[in-house]
C-alpha positions in Angstrom: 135.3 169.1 95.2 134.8 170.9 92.2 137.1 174.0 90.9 137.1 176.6 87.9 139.2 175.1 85.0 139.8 177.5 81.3 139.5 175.1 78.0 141.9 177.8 76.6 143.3 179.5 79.6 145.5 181.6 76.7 142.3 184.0 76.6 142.2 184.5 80.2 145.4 185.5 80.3 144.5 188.0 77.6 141.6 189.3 79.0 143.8 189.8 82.1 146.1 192.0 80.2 143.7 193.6 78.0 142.1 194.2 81.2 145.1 196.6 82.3 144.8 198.7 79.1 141.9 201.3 80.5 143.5 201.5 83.9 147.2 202.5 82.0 145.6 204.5 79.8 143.8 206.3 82.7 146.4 206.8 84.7 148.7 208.1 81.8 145.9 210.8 81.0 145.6 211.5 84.3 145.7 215.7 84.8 147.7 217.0 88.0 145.5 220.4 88.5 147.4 223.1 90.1 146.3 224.7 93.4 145.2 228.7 92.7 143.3 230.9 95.1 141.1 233.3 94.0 139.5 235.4 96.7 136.5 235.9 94.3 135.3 232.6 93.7 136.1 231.9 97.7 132.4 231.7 98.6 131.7 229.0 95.1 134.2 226.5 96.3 132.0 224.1 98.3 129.7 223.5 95.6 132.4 223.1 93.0 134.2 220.4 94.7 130.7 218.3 95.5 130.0 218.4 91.6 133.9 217.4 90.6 133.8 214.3 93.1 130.3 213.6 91.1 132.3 213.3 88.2 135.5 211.5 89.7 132.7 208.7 90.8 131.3 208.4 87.3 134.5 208.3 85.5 135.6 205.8 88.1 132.7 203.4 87.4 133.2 203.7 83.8 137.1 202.7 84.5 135.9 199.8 86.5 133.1 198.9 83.8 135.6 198.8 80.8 137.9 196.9 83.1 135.3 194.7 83.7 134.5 194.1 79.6 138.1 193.2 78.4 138.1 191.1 81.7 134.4 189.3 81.1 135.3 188.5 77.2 138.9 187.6 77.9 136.7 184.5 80.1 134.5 183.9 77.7 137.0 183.3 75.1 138.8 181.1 77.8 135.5 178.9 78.1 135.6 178.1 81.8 134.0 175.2 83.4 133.8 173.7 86.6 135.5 170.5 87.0 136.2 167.9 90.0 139.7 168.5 91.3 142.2 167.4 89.6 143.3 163.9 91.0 139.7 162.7 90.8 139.4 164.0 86.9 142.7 162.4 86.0 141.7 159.0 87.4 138.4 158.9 86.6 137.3 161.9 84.3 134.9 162.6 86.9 131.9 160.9 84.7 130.7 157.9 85.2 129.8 155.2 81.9 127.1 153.1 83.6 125.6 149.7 81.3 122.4 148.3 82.7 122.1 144.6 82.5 118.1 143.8 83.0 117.2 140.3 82.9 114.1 139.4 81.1 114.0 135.4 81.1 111.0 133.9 81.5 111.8 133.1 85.5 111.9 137.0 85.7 107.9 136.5 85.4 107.9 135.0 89.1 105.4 136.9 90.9 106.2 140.5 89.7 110.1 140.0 89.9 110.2 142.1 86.6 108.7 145.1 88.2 110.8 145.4 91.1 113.5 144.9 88.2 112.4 148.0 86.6 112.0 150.2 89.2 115.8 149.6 90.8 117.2 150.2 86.8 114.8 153.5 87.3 116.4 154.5 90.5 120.0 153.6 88.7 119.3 156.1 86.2 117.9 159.2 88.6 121.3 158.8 90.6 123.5 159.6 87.3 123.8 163.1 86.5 123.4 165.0 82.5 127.2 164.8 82.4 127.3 160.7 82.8 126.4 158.3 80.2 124.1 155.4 80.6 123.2 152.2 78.6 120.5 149.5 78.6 121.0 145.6 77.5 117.6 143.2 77.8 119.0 139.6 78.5 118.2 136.4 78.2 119.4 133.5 76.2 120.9 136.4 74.4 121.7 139.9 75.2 120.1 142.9 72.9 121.5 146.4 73.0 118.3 148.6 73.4 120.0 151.7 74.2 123.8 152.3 73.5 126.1 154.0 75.8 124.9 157.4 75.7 123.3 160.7 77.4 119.7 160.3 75.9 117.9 158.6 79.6 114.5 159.3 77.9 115.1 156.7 75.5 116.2 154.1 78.2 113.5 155.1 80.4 111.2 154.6 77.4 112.9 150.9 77.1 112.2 149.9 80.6 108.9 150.8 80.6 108.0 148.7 77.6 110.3 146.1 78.2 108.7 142.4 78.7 110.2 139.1 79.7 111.1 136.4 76.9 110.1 132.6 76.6 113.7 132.0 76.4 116.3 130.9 79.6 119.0 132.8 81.2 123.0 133.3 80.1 124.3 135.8 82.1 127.6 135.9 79.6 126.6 137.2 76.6 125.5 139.9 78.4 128.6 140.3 80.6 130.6 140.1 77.9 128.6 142.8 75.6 128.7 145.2 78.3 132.5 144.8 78.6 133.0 145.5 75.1 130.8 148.0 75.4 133.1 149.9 77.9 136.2 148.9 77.1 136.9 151.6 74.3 136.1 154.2 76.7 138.9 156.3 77.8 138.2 158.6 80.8 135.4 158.1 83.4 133.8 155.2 85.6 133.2 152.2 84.3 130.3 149.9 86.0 128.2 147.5 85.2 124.8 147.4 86.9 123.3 143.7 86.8 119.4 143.2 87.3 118.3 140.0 87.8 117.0 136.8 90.2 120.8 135.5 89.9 119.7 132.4 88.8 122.3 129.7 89.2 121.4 128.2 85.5 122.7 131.9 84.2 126.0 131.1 85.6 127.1 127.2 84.1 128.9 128.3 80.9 131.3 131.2 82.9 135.1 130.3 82.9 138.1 131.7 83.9 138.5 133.8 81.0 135.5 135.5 81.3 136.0 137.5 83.9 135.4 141.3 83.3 138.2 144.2 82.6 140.1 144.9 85.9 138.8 149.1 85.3 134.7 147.9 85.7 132.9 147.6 88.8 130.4 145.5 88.9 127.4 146.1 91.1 124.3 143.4 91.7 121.2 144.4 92.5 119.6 140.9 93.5 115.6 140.8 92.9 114.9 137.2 93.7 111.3 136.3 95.4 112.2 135.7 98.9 112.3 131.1 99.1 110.4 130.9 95.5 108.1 127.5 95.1 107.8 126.2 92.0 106.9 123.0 90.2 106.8 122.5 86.4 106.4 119.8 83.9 110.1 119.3 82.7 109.8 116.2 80.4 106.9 114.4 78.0 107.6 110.8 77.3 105.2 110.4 74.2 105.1 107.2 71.6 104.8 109.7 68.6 102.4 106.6 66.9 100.2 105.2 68.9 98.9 101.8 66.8 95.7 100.3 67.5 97.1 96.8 69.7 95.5 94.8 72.2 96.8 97.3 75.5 96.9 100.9 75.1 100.0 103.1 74.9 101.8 104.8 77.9 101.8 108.8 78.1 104.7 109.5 80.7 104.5 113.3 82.1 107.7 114.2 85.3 106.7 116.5 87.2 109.9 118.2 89.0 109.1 120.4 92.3 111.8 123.5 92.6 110.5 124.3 96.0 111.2 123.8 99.6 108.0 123.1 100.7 106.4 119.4 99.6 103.2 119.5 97.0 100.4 117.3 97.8 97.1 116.2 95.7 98.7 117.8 92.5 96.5 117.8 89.6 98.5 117.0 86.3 95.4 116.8 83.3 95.7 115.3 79.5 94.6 117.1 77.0 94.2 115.6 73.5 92.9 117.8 70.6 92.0 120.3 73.2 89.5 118.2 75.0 90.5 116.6 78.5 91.4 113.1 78.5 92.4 112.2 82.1 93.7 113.3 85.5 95.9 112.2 88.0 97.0 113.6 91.3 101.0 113.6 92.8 102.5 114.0 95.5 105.9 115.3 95.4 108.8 115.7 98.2 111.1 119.0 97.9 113.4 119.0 95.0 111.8 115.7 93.8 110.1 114.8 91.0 107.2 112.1 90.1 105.7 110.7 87.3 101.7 111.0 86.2 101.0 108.0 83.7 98.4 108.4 81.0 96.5 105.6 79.2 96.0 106.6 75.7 94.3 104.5 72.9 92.2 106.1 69.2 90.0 104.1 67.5 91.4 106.3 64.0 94.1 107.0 62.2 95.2 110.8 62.0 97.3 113.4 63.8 96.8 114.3 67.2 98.2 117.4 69.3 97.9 117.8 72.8 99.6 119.2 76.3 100.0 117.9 80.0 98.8 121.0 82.4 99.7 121.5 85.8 97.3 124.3 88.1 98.5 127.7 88.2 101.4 128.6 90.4 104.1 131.7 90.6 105.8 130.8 87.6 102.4 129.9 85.0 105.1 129.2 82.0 106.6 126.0 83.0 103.0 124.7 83.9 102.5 123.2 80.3 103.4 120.9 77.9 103.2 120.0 74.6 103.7 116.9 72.3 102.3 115.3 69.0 101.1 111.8 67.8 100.2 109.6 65.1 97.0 107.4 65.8 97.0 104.3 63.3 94.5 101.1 63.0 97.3 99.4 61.3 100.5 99.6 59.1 99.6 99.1 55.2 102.1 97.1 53.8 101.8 96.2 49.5 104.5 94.6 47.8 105.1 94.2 43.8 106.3 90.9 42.7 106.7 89.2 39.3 104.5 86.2 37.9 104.3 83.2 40.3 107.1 80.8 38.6 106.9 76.6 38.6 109.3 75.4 40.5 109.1 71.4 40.1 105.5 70.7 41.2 104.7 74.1 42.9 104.8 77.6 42.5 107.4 80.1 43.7 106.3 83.3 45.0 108.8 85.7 45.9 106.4 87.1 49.0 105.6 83.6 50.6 108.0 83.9 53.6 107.2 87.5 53.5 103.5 87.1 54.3 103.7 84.4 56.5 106.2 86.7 58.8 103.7 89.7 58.6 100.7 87.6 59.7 102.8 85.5 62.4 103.0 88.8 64.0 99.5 90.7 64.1 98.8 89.8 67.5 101.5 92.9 68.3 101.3 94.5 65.3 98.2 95.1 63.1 99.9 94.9 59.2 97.6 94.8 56.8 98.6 93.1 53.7 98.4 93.2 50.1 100.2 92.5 46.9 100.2 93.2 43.3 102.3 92.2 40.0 102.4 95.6 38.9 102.6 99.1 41.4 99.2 100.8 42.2 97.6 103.5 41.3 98.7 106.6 42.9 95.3 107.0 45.2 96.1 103.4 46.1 99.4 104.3 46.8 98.3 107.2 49.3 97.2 104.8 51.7 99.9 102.5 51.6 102.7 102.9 54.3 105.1 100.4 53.0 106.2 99.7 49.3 108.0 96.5 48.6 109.6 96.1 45.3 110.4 92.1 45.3 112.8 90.8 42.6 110.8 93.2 40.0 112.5 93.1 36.8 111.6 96.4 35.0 109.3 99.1 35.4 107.5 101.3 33.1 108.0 105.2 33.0 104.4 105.9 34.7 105.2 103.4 37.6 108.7 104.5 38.1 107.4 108.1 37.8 104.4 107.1 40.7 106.8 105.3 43.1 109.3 108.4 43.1 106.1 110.6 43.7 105.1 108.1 46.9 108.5 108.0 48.4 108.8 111.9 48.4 105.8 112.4 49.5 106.5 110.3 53.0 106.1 106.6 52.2 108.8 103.8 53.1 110.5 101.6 49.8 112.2 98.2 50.3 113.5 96.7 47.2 115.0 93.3 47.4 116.9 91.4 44.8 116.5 88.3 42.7 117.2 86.8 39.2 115.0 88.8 37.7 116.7 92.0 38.5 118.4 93.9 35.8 120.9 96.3 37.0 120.8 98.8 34.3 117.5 98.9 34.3 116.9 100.2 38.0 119.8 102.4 37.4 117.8 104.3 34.7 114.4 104.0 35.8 115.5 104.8 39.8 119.2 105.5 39.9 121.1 108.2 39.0 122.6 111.4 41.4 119.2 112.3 42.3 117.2 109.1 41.9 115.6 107.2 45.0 118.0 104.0 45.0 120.6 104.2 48.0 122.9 101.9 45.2 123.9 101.1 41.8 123.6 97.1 41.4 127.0 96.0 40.0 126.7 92.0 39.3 125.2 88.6 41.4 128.0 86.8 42.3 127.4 83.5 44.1 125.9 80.2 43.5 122.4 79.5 44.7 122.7 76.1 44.3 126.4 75.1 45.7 124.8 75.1 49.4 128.6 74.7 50.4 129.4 78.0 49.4 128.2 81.1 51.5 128.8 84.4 53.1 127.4 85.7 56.8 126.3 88.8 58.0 129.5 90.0 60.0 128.9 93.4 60.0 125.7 95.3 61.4 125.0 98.8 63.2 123.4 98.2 66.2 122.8 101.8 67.0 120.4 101.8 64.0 116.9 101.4 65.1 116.1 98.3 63.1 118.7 96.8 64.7 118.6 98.4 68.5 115.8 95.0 69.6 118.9 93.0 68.9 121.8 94.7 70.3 121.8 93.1 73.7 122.8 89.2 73.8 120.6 86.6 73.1 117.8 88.8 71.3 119.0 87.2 67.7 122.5 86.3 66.0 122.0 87.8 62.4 126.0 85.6 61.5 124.3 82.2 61.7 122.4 83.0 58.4 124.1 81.6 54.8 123.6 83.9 52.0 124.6 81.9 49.0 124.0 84.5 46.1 124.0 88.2 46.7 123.7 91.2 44.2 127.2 93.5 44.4 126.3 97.2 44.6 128.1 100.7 45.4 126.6 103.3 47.3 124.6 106.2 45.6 125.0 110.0 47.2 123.5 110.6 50.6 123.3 106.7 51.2 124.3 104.8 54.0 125.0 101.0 54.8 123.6 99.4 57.7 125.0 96.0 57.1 127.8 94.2 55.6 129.0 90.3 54.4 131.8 89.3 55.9 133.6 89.5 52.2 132.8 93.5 53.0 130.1 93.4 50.4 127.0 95.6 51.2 124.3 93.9 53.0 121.3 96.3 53.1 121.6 100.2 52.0 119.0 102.7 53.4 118.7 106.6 51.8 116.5 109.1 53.0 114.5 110.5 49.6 111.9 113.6 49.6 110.3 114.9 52.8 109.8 112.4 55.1 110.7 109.2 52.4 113.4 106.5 53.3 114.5 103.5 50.9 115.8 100.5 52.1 117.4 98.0 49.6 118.6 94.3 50.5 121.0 92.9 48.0 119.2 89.1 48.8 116.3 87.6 48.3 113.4 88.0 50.7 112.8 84.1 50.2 115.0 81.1 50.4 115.8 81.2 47.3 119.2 83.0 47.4 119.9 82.6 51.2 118.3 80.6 54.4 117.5 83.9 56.4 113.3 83.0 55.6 114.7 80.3 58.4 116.0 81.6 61.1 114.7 83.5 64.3 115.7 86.7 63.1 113.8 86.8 59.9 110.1 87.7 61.5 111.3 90.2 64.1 114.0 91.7 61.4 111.3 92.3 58.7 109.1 94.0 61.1 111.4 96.6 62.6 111.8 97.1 59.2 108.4 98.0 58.6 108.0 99.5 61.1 110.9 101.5 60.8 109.7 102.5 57.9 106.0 103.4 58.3 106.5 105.1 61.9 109.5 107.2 60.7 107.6 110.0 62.9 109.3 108.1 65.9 112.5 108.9 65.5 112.1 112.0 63.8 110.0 113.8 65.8 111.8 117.0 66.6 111.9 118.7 70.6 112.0 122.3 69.5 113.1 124.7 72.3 112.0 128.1 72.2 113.9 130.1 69.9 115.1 126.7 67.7 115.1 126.7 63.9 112.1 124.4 63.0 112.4 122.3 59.6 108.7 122.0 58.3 108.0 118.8 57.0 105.4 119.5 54.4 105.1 117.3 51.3 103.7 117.7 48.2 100.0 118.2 46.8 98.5 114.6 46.4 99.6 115.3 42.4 103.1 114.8 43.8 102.7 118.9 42.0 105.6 121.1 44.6 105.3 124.4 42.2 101.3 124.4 43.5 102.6 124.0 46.8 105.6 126.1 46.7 103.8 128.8 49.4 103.8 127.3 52.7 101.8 128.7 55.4 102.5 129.0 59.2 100.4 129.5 62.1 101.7 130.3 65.4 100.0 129.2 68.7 98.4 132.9 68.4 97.4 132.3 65.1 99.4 134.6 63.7 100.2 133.7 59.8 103.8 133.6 58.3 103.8 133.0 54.8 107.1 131.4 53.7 108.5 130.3 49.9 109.3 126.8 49.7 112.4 125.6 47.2 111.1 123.7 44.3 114.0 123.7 42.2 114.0 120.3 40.1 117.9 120.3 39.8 118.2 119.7 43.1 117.3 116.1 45.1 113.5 116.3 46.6 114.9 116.2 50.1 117.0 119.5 49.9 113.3 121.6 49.3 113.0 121.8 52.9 111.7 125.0 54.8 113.0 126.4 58.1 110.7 128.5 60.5 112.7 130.7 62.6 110.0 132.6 64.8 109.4 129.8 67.5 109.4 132.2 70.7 106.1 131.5 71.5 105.6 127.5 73.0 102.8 125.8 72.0 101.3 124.1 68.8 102.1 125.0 65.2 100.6 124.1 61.9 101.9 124.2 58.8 100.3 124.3 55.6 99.9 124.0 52.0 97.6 124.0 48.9 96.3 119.9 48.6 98.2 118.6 51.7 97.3 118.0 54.9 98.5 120.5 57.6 102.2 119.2 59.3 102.0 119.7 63.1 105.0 120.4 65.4 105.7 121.7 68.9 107.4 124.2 70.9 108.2 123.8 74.3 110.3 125.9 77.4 113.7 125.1 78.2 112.6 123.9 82.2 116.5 124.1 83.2 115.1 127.6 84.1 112.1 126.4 85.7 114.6 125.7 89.1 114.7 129.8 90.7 117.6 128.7 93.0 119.9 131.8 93.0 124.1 132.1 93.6 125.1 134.1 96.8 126.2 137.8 95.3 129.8 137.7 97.2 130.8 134.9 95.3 129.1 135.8 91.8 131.7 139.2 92.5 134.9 137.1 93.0 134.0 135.4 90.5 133.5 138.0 87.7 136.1 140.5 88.8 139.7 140.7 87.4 142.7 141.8 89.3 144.1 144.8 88.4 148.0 145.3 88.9 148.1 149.0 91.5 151.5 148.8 91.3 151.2 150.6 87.7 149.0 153.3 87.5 147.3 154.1 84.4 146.6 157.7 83.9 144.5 158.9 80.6 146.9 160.8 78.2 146.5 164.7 77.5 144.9 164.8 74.5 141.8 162.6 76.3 141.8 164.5 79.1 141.1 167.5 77.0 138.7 165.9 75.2 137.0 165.6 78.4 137.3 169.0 79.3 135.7 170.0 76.1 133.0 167.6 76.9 132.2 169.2 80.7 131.9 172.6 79.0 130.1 172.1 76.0 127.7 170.6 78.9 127.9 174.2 81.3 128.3 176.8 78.6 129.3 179.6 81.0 130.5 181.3 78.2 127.6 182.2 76.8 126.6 183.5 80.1 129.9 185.9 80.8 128.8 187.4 76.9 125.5 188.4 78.6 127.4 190.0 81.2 129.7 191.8 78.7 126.7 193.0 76.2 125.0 194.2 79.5 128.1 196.0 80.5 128.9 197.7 77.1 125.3 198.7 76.8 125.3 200.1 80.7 128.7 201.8 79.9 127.5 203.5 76.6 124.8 204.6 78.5 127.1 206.6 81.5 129.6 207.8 79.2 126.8 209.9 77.6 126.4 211.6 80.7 130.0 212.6 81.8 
């Protein structure tokens, strides 16, 4: 029901007086002819009262016609407008403040779901009128404010149309929330919230209690789910990052989940490695089950490998890949740097003896290949070593020091073990210092080698550290029942960690990440019996070759599972010059191929490992590269979030209980009189009847002006 309502009903009341003036003044002026009979002018008289009721009716319209003017303009200054009544406009404002939610995950690209979104926003918009305000939000793992609250539907028309579906899962609060702040601040009208989506349970998991919307919005669901959806999608890769040459090939493990209600049968699930493909295998999989396909894979070279598990095409194409990385190798290069064979009574002590009988005892798992030197390699040597071993070296010159900085940055693995050739100050300024590569600063040997009566244990070790997970559970290897009777006493440098302790509390082994990819382990023993008795026991072999290997196939645990939308640190080392300012440029391809360009850190103040890069535009999945000038390209993936893969949806009724507040009705809150003017002002800036009543007037005056000339 709508009525007439003055923004400043002063002027009407004006124009209602001023309207009164002409008929005062017209009746004030008013002549009262006297009644005379002339008996000449007897035969005239009928003609002479026709032509004076002529002029009665003109001056009568002009009367009416100024009337009219003072009347018109005393409305226009007034500025009427037609309003709702006024219980409706004091509740409500009688405008309605309407935010669009549209839901643009990636299980919005079900079968045309997005669409049928897009058409029911469409429809939202064609009910509001030009007086009601409208906003749009795109959601996903975020919500984006496309169009603010506002009276401009072209623009959010415009959205829609161009509006596309993200790589990214659904969270439905962010975009609650945003919409309720959205309306909050607004002070007279409806307030609703128009949500567009498949109501996907996942959207709902992180809603509490709290976040239930204001008590004053409405919420309204428009549900656009497929009618029972069946999908299936590859939701986890199980991938041995390195993949060594041994005597049985390595396991590729791809699950296969199926959303649907209906069961799949003769699924094909395909390998593909460097874009060729490997193998097939077919499932069958139950309703809301999942199954595993099993790959064989085996290389007969040593490189990087990319590569995805594909599933056919179904609803739902996204979820129906995924992607995963690996290191091929032939073998792990070990070389290890000890001093001078030494007599010792009628033979020869070498510092490496136990250490190469361990290494070959195990090649039948293992291929290490193994070599030694008394001085470090050359730096092209050094390129194709995996593992460095530093074993009781005494000193090192400048260029070596400066080469096995270089090989640890760029990626490779150090050990350094202790002996009585050591010299602590000596490491400490060739290696140490805040930014050097040694995880400690030696202090002193303590201990008698000799005096076999006299020893320490390993009492303290961190299981949870993968060279020591294998012998976590019992009976896989009791690291207390070797004697270490002389160790080397050393304090932690910055950013290192012990692994293991003595049971005096004395450091056992130190590790320090250094560079890129780099780690340093240090053992303050000997690795021979010359200092300790571990060369002796079971745990020697298997210890030293987690060790190794944790070293060389540090890609295993650090081998990142980037989500769309993750931050992705590149890995990129140095030009084979160990040179960062020629590689300070670091290139990025996207699966696309698109090209980002980023600047990489190369300030020499700071430690080698703090010069890494992030990449922050991973919203495409698939396979990126990485690259700079004299380095080999660094490959990582991207893959889906598959919590979104499952298109089960919550029930409407209970998503509404759940997101709306309750409002107190015993207090009603009415909008003050300052707001509801402000809303009046609002309705008739939107009629301008005004202008249209100043029309009228012109039209009169000019129409009057035109009469009076004729009276």
């Amino acid at each position: 029901m709508f009525g007439l309502t003055f923004l400043t009903a002063s002027f009407a009341i004006a124009g209602a007086i001023g309207a009164s003036i002409p008929l005062i003044l017209h009746l004030l002026n008013r002549e009262r002819a006297r009644r005379l009979v002339f008996s000449t002018v007897r035969f005239i008289q009928m003609s002479h009262q026709t032509n004076v009721r002529r002029h009665k009716l003109k001056r009568l319209l002009l009367l009416l016609m100024r009337i009219l003017m003072l009347a018109l303009l005393g409305l226009a200054f007034a500025r009427p407008f037609f309003a709702d009544n006024p219980e409706f406009t004091q509740k409500t404002g009688g405008k309605r403040n309407a935010v669009i939610i549209l839901d643009t995950s990636y299980s919005m690209q079900y079968e045309g779901v997005l669409e049928t979104a897009k058409k029911e926003a469409a429809e939202i918009l064609a009910g509001l009128d030009a007086s009601d305000a409208a906003g749009l939000i795109l959601s996903s793992d975020n919500a984006r404010v496309v169009a603010p609250l506002g009276s401009e539907f072209a623009h959010i028309r415009a959205a829609l149309d161009t509006a596309e579906t993200s790589n990214e899962r659904t969270d439905y609060l962010d975009a609650m929330q945003t919409a309720d702040e959205i309306l909050q601040p607004i002070p007279i009208g409806e307030k609703q919230v128009y949500l567009i989506a498949d109501m996907q349970k996942r959207g709902w998991e992180n809603f509490i209690e709290t976040d239930k919307l204001s008590p004053d919005i409405q919420i309204h669901f428009v549900d656009v789910r497929a009618e029972k959806p069946q999908n299936y999608a590859i939701t986890q890769i199980s991938v041995p990052p390195v993949v060594l040459k041994e005597q049985k090939a390595s396991q590729l493990v791809a699950r296969v989940r199926n959303f649907g209600d209906e069961p799949v049968e003769n699924l094909q699930v395909r390998l593909f490695i460097d874009g060729n493909v490997i193998d097939s295998v077919e499932l069958d999989i139950e309703p809301d089950d999942l199954a595993d396909a099993v790959f064989k894979v085996e290389f007969q070279d040593e490189a990087t490998h990319t590569g995805w598990v594909e599933l056919p095409e179904d609803g739902l194409g996204i979820d129906n890949k995924r992607y995963f990385t690996l290191q091929s190798l032939q073998s792990i290069k070990v070389h290890a740097v000890r001093e001078e064979p030494r007599t010792r009574g009628r033979y020869e002590a070498v510092e490496t003896f136990f250490m190469k009988k361990a290494l070959a005892s195990g090649s039948d798992a293992v291929q290490i290949d193994f070599a030694e030197s008394v001085s470090v390699p050359n730096a092209s040597t050094l390129a194709s070593v995996d593992v460095l071993i530093l074993a009781d070296v005494a000193e090192l010159s400048s260029g070596e020091a400066a080469r096995v900085k270089a090989y640890v940055a760029a990626g490779g693995g150090l050990i350094v073990t202790v002996g009585n050739h050591i010299g602590a100050d000596t490491y400490k300024q060739q290696l140490g210092g805040e930014t050097g590569l040694m995880p400690c600063d030696f202090v002193q040997a303590v201990g008698d080698a000799l005096d076999r009566e006299q020893f320490r244990v390993l009492a303290t070790v961190k299981y949870e550290h993968p060279i020591f997970v294998p012998f976590k559970e019992p009976n896989h290897g009791d690291f207390g029942k070797a004697r270490f009777y002389r160790i080397f006493q050393a304090v932690p440098t910055k950013d290192a960690t012990v692994i293991a302790a003595y049971d005096d509390g004395s450091p056992a082994l130190f590790e320090k990440p250094y560079g890129t990819l780099g780690r340093v382990l240090c053992f303050t023993s000997t690795i021979d019996r010359e200092w300790n008795d571990l060369p002796i026991r079971a745990v020697y072999l298997p210890f030293l070759h987690e060790s190794i290997k944790y070293l060389a196939l540090k890609d295993v645990d650090a081998a990142p599972n980037y989500r769309v939308g993750d931050s992705a640190e590149l890995k990129v080392s140095d030009d084979e010059n160990g040179d960062a300012a020629r590689s300070k440029e670091i290139a990025v391809f996207n699966p696309n191929n698109v090209e980002t360009r980023l600047q990489r850190n190369t300030d020499t103040t700071e430690a080698p490992s703090r010069g890494s890069v992030f990449y922050d535009d991973t919203a495409v999945p698939g396979i990126y590269s990485a690259h700079t000038s004299g380095a080999a390209p660094y490959y990582f993936v991207v893959n889906i979030d598959t919590t979104e893969s499952d298109l089960a949806a919550r029930d409407v009724e209970e998503l509404r209980s759940m997101l709306k507040g309750v409002s107190d009705e015993s207090v009603e809150e009415k909008p003050t009189q300052e707001l509801v003017a402000q809303y009046h002002e609002d309705v008739e800036k939107s009629q301008n009847v005004w202008i249209y009543l100043m029309l009228a007037v012109f039209a009169l005056a000019v129409t009057e002006m035109f009469l009076a000339n004729r009276v």
